[in-house]
C-alpha positions as CSV (number, residue, x, y, z in Angstrom):
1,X,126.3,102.5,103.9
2,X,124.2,105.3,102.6
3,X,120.2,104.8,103.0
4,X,119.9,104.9,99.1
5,X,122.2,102.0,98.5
6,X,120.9,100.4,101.7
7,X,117.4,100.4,99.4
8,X,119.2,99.6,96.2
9,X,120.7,96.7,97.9
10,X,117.4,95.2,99.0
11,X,115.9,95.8,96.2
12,X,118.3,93.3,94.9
13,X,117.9,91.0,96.9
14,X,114.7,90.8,96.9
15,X,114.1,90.7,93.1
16,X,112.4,93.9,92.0
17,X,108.9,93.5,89.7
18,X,109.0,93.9,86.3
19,X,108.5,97.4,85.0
20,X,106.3,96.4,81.8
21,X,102.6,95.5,81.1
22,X,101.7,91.7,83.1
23,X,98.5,91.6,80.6
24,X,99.7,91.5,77.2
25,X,96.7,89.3,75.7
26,X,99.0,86.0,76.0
27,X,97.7,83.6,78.7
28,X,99.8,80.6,80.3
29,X,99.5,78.1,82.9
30,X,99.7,80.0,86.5
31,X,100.1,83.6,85.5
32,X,96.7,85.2,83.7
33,X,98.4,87.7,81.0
34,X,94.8,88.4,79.4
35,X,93.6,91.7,78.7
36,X,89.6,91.0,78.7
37,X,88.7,88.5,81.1
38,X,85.1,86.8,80.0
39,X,83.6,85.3,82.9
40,X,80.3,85.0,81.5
41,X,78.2,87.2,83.7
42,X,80.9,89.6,83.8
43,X,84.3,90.9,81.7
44,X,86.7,92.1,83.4
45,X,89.5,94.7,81.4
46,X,93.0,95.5,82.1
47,X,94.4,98.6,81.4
48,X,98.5,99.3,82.9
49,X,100.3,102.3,83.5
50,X,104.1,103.4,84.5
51,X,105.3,105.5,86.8
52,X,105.2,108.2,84.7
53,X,101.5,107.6,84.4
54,X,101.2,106.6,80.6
55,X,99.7,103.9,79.0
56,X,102.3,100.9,79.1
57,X,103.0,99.7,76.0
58,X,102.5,96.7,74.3
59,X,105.9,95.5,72.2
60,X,103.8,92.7,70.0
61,X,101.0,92.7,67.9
62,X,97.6,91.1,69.7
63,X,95.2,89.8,67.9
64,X,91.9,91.6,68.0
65,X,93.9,94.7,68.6
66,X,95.1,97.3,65.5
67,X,98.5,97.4,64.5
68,X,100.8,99.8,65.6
69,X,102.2,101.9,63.0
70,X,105.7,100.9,62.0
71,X,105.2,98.2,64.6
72,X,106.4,100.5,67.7
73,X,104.9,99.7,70.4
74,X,101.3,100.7,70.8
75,X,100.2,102.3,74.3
76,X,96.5,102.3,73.1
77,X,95.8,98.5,72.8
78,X,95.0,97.7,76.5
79,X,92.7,101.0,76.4
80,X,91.0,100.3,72.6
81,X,90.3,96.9,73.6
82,X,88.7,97.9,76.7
83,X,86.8,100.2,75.3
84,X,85.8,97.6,72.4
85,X,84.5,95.5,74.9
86,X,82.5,98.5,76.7
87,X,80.8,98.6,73.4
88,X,80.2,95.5,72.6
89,X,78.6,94.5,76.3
90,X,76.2,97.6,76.0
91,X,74.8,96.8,72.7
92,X,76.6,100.3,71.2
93,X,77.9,101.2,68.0
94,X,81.6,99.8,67.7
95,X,82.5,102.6,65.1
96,X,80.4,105.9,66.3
97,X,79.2,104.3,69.9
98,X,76.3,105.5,69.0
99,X,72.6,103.6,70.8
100,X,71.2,101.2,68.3
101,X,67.6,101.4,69.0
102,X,66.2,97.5,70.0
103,X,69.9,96.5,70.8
104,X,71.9,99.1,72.9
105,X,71.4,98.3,77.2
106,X,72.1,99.9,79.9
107,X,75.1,98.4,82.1
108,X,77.4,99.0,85.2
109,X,80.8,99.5,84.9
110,X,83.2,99.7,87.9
111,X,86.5,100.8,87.7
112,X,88.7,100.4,90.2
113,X,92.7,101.7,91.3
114,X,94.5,99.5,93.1
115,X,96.6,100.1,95.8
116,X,99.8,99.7,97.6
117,X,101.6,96.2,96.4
118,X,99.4,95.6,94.0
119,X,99.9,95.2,89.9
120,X,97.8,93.9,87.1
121,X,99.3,89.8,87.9
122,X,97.2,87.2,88.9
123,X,98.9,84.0,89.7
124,X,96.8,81.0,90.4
125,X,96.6,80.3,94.4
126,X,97.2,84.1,95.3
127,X,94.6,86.2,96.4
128,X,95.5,89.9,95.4
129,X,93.6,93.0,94.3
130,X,93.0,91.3,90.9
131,X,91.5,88.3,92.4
132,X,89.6,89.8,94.7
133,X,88.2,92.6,92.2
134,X,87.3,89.8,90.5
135,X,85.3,88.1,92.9
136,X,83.3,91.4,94.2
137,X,82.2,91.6,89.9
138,X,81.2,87.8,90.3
139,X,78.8,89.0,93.8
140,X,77.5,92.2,91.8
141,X,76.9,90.0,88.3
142,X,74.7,88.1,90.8
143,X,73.0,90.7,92.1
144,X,72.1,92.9,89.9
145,X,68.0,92.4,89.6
146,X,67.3,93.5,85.5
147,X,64.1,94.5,84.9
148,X,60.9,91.5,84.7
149,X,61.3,90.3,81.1
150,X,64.7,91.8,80.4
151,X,68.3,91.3,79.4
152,X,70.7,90.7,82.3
153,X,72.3,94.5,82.9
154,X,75.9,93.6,81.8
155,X,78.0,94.5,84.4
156,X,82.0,95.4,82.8
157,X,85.0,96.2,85.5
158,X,88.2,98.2,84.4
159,X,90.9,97.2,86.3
160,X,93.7,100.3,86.4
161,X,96.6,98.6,87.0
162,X,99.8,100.6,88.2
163,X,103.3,99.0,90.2
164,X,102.1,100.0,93.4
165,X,103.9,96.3,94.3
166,X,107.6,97.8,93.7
167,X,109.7,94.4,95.2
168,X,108.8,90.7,95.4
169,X,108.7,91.1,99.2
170,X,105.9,89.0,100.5
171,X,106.7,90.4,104.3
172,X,104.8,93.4,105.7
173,X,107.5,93.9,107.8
174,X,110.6,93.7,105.1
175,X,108.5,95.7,102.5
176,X,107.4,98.6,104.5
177,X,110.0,100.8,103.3
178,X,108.8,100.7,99.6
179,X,105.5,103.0,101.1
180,X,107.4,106.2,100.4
181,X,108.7,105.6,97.0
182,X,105.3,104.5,95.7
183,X,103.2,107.0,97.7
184,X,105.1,109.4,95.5
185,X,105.1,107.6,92.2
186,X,101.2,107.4,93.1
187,X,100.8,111.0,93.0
188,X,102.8,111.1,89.0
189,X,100.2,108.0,88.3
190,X,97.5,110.2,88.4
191,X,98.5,112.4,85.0
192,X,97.2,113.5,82.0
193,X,97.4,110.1,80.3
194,X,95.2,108.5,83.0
195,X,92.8,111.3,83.0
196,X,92.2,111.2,79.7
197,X,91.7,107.4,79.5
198,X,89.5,107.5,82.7
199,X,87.6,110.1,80.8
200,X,87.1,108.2,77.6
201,X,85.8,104.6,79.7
202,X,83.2,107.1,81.8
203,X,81.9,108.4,77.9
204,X,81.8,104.6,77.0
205,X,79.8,103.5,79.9
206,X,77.6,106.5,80.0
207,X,76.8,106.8,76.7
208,X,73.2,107.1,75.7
209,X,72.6,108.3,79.0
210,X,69.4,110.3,78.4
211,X,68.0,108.7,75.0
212,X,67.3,105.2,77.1
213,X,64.7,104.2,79.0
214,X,65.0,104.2,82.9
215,X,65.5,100.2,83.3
216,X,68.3,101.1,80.4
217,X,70.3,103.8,81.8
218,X,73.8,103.0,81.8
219,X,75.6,103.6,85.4
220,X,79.6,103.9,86.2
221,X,81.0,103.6,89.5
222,X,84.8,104.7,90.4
223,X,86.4,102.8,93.3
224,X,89.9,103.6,94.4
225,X,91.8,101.8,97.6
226,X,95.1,102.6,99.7
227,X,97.5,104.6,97.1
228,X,95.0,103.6,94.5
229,X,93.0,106.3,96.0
230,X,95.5,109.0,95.6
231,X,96.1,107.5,92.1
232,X,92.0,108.2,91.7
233,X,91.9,111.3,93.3
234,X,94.8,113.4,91.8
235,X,93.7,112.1,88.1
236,X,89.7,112.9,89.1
237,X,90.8,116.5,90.1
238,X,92.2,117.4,86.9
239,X,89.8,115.8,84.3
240,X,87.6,118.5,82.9
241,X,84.0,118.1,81.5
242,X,85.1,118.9,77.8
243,X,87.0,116.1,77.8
244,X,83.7,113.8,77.7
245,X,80.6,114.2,75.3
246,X,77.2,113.4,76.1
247,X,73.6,113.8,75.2
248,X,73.0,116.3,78.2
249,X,73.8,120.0,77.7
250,X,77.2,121.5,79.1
251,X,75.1,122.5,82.3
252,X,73.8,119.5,83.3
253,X,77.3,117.7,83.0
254,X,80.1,119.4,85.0
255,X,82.7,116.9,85.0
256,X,85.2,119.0,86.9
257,X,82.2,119.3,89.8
258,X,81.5,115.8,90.3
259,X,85.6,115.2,90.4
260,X,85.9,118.1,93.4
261,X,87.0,121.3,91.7
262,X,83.5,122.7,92.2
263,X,84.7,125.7,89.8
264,X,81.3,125.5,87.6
265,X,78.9,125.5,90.4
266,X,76.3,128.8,89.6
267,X,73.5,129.7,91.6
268,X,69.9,128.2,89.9
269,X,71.8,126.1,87.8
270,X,71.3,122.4,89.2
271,X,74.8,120.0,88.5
272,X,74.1,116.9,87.8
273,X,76.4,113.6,88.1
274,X,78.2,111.9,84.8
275,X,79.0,108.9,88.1
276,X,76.8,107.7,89.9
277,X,79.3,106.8,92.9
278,X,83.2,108.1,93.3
279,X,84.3,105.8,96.3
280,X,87.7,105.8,98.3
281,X,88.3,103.6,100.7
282,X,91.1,103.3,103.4
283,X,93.0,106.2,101.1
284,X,96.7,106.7,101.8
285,X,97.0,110.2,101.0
286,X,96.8,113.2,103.1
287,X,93.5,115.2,103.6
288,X,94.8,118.3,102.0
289,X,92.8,117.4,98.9
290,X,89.8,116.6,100.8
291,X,89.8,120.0,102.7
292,X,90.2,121.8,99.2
293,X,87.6,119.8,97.7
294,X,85.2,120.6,100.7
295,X,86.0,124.3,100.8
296,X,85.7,124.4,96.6
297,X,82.7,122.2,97.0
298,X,81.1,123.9,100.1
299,X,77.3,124.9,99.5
300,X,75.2,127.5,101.6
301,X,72.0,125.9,103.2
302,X,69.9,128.2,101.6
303,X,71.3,127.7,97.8
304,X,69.3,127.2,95.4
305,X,72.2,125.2,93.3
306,X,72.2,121.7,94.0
307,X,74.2,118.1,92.9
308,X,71.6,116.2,91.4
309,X,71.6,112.5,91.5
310,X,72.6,111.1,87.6
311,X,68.9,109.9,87.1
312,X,67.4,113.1,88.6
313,X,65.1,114.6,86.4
314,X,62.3,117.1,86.3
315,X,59.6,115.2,85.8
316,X,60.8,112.5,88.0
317,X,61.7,115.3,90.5
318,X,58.8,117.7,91.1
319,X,59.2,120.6,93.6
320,X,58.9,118.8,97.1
321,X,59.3,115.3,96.5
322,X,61.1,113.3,99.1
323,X,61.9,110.5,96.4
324,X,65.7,109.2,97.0
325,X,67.1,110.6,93.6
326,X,65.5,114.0,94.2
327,X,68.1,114.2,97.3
328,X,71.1,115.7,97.3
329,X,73.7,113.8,95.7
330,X,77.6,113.1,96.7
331,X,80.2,113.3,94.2
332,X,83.1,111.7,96.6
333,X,82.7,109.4,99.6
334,X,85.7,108.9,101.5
335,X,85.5,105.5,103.8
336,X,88.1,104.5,106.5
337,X,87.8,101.8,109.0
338,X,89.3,102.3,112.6
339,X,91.3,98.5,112.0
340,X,93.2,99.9,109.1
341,X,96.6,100.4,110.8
342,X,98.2,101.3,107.9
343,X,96.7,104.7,107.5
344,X,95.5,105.5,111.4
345,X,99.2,105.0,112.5
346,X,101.3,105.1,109.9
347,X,100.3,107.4,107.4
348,X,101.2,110.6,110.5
349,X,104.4,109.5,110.2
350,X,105.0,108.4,106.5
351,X,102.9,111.3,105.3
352,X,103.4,113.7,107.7
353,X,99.6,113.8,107.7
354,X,96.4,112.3,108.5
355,X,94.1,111.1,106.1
356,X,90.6,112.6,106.0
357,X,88.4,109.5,107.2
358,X,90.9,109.8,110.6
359,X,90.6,113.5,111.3
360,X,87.3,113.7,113.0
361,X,86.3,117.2,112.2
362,X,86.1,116.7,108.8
363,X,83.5,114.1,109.2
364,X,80.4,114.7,107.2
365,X,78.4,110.9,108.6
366,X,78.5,108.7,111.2
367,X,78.2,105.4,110.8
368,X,76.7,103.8,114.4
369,X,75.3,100.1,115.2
370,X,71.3,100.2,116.1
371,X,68.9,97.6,116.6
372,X,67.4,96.2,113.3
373,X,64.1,97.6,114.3
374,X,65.7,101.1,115.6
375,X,63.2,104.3,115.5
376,X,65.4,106.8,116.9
377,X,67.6,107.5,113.9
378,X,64.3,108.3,111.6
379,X,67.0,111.1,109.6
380,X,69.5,108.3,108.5
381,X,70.6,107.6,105.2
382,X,70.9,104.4,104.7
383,X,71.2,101.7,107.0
384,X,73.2,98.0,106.3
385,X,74.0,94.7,108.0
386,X,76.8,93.1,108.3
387,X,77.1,89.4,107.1
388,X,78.9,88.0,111.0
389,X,76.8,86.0,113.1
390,X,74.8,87.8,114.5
391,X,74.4,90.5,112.3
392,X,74.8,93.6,113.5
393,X,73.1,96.7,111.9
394,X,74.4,100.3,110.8
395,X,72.5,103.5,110.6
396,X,74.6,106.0,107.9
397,X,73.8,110.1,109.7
398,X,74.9,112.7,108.9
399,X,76.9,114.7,111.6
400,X,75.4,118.2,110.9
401,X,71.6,118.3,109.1
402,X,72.7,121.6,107.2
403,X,75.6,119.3,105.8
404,X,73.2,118.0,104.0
405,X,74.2,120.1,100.4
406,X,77.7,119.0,101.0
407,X,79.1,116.5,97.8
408,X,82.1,115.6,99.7
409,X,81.0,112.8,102.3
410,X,84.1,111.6,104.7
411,X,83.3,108.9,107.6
412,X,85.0,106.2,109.4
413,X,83.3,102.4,110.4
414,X,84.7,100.4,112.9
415,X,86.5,96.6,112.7
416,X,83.2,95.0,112.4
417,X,82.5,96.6,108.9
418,X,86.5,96.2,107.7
419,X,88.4,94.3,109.8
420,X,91.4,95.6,107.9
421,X,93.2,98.0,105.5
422,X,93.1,95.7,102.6
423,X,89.6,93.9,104.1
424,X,87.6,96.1,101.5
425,X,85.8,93.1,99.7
426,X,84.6,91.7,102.7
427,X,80.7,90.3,102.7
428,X,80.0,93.2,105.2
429,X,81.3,95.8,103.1
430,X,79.6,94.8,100.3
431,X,76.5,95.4,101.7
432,X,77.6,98.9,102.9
433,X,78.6,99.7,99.2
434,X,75.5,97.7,98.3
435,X,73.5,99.9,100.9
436,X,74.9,103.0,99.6
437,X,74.1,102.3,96.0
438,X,70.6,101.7,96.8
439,X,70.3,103.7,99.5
440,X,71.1,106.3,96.7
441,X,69.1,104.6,93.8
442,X,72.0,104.2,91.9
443,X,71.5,100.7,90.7
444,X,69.0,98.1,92.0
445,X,70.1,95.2,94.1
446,X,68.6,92.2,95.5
447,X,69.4,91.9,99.2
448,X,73.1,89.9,100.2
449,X,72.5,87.2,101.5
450,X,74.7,83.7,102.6
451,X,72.3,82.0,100.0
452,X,73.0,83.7,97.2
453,X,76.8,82.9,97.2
454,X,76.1,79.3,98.3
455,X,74.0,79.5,95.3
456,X,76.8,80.5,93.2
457,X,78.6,77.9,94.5
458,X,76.9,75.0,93.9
């Protein structure tokens, strides 16, 4: 039998997934269909894509949602209700999303790619990418310290759902086949379609940027995982800066910069962020991207042109200051962990490549355990601890001080930060993607602790 119908076969036997949207506004007892998930402190939005990557569309009319015309089905309701609730969260203008002064707030919003089998479904009693998306919004809801005597900063995640689960194969070892077809169908994911609706949630939950007050200003974080990091990373290199509006002049806002093309980049001309944090972690793709980004991205020691942090400004910034937004600023940070099998061992030989975090000269940081009361790593970054018993703590260095310029950050933690490839929610994590938001004054966080989420609980 030919390996094709060898697959086919399979395939059938194991019951492929459904090819359509799984969040079409409609919930039922064990499977969550909903497009806007309201948890309270949190929403959470769905917004599906094919293979093809466009916008799956929806075959019935959803309440909430404007008709399609002719009733076809409409590939912009996932996406338009989204974006509604972007609006709505931040206090904006539904019509022009334009800041109403007294009403409009900040807000964080994370979007995140899934990755390898992994959809938009959430059935009750499974714990998937969905579920635990959903739990790392719940941690950060909790978190996030708002200013004495202010709102609670809304905090909105965008879930990009894809069919990076091809078969209903629950077996690592009987599924492992279906790498190859999705690892390519990841790379078409990544298309015009999604760039341009990645695009149009960053101008939602940026918007205002620059007309609020500092305790205001909005902040969006990308987060892609596994072949949700290729997804991420082929649609980042291709969206371009006009494809997004904002209050800041065409300078200050180089979209196509802070997504690794680098082609704006003039000397005396500071580049400053539209996203605060661009995050891949245990990526299944091959470092070719990385290495062009690097080379594209790469910045003489001496230069004046710098990647200034999204809340960098002038006044804020004087000449000299050692103040943590006045640094420079990443625009990707790539994060493996030596436990993820998956893409230490596997991706070599599925790939025919190794992923960036795993090749060791492309390292920009270390990450290396020190005593919590460590003086002899006084150049670190940002330090973290991890949530075991007993903690152990991380310095973040960087491997090269005159990489310091460099927006293109690739490292590699060990099984005590990520015990796995899909262990990227963990406690200890969190607090090294807490750490690194902070570290970077991207958004400010009350230390993780145990008590909070017993809190929570109770």
């Amino acid at each position: 039998m030919k390996p094709a119908a060898c697959l086919i076969a399979l395939c059938l036997l194991a019951g492929c997934t459904k090819r359509g949207p799984y969040r079409t506004s409609v919930p039922v007892s064990k499977h969550d269909t909903r497009i806007i998930e309201d948890h309270g402190t949190f929403k959470l939005g769905f917004i599906e894509f094919g293979d093809d990557g466009k916008r799956l569309p929806l075959k019935k009319a959803i309440r909430g949602a404007q008709p399609a015309p002719n009733n076809r089905p409409d590939r912009d309701v996932q996406l338009n209700l989204v974006l509604a609730e972007l609006y709505k969260a931040r206090g904006l203008n539904p019509a022009t999303v334009a800041v109403v002064p007294g009403k409009t707030v900040g807000g964080l919003t994370i979007i995140f790619a899934h990755g390898w089998k992994n959809n938009a479904q959430s059935i009750e009693g499974r714990t998937k990418d969905v579920e635990k998306f959903r739990a790392f919004l719940a941690d950060v809801a909790v978190e996030v310290k708002p200013a004495p005597d202010k709102a609670p900063i809304p905090v909105t995640g965008v879930y990009l759902g894809w069919h990076g689960r091809s078969v209903n194969i629950n077996s690592g070892f009987l599924n492992w086949w279906s790498l190859w077809p999705r690892y390519f169908a990841a790379g078409r994911v990544g298309s015009q379609e999604m760039q341009t609706t990645i695009a149009r949630v960053i101008q939602a939950g940026v918007a205002g940027r620059g007309t609020l007050k500092e305790d205001k200003r909005p902040r969006v974080i990308l987060i892609g995982h596994s072949l949700g990091a290729r997804v991420l990373e082929n649609a980042l290199q291709q969206v371009h800066d006009t494809q997004l509006d904002g209050e800041d002049s065409a300078n200050d806002r180089k979209l196509g910069l802070i997504l690794g093309q680098c082609k704006n980049l003039k000397d005396g001309n500071p580049v400053k962020s539209v996203v605060d944090l661009t995050l891949l972690v245990n990526e299944a793709a091959k470092s070719r991207q990385v290495r062009a980004a690097t080379k594209a991205c790469h910045l003489d020691v001496t230069a004046d042109v710098k990647v200034r942090h999204p809340a960098w400004t002038k006044m804020s910034c004087p000449a000299g200051s050692n103040a943590l937004r006045c640094q420079p600023y990443p625009l990707f940070v790539h994060i493996t962990t030596t436990a993820d099998w998956a893409t230490r061992f596997l991706a070599p030989v599925a790939l025919l490549g190794r992923t960036a975090p795993h090749t060791s000269r492309l390292w920009t940081h270390r990450v290396n355990k020190v005593s919590a009361q460590s003086t002899l790593v006084p150049d670190y970054v940002f330090k973290f601890q991890t949530q075991e018993e007993p903690a152990r703590t991380y310095a973040v260095t960087r491997v090269h001080p005159n990489q310091a310029k460099n927006p293109v950050w690739v490292m590699r933690v060990d099984n005590h930060v990520m015990k796995s490839h899909g262990d990227i929610w963990n406690e200890s994590f969190q607090n090294m993607i807490k750490g690194l938001m902070g570290g970077l004054d991207v958004v400010d966080l009350r230390n993780f602790s145990r008590e909070n989420r017993e809190q929570k609980k109770r």
